[in-house]
ZAMARGU-4260 file (C-alpha; in steps of 0.2 Angstrom, whole numbers, plus 5000, padded with zeros to 4 digits):
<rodrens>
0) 5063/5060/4938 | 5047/5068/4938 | 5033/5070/4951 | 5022/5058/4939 | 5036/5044/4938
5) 5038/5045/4959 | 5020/5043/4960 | 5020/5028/4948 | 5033/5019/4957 | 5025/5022/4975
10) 5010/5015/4967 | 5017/4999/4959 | 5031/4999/4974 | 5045/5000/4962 | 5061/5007/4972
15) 5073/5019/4966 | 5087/5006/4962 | 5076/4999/4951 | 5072/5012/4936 | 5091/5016/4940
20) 5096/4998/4934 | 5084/4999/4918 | 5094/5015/4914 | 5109/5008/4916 | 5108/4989/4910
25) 5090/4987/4903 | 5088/4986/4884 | 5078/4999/4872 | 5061/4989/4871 | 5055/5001/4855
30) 5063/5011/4842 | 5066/5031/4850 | 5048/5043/4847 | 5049/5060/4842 | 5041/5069/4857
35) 5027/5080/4849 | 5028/5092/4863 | 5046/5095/4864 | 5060/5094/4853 | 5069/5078/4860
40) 5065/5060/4859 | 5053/5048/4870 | 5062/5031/4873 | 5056/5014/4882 | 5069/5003/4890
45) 5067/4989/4900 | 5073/4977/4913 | 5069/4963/4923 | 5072/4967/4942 | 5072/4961/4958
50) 5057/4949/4952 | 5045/4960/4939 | 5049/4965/4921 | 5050/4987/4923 | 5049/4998/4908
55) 5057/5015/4913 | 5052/5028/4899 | 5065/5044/4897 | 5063/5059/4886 | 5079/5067/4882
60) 5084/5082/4870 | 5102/5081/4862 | 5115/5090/4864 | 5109/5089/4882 | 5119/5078/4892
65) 5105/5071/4907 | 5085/5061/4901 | 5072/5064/4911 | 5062/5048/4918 | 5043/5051/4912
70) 5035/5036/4919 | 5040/5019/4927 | 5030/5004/4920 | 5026/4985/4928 | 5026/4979/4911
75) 5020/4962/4920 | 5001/4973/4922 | 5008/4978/4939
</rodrens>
């Protein structure tokens, strides 16, 4: 999780258990990016949770095993 994602959720008040739910039983909203920065890919998925529609987006670079959480999203405009 990085420091840019805490700071998103803080700021929508989106707890921990609720990115970790989209990850784990959310739905790929949009087709995996190429991340132009890196060599891995940019995916979206997404969840509805406790109340709000959360997008969680994760960057992860094959063969590595662990994704990285990039931003969390109220896709509600929260």
């Amino acid at each position: 999780m990085t420091a840019h994602a805490r700071q998103r959720m803080k700021q929508r008040h989106v707890t921990m258990p609720m990115p970790m739910e989209v990850l784990t039983r959310g739905v790929m909203a949009r087709p995996p990016e190429p991340e132009l920065r890196h060599t891995g890919l940019r995916c979206q998925m997404q969840r509805f949770v406790a109340g709000v529609n959360i997008a969680a987006v994760v960057y992860l670079e094959y063969p590595a095993t662990g994704l990285v959480v990039v931003t969390v999203i109220g896709i509600d405009g929260a």
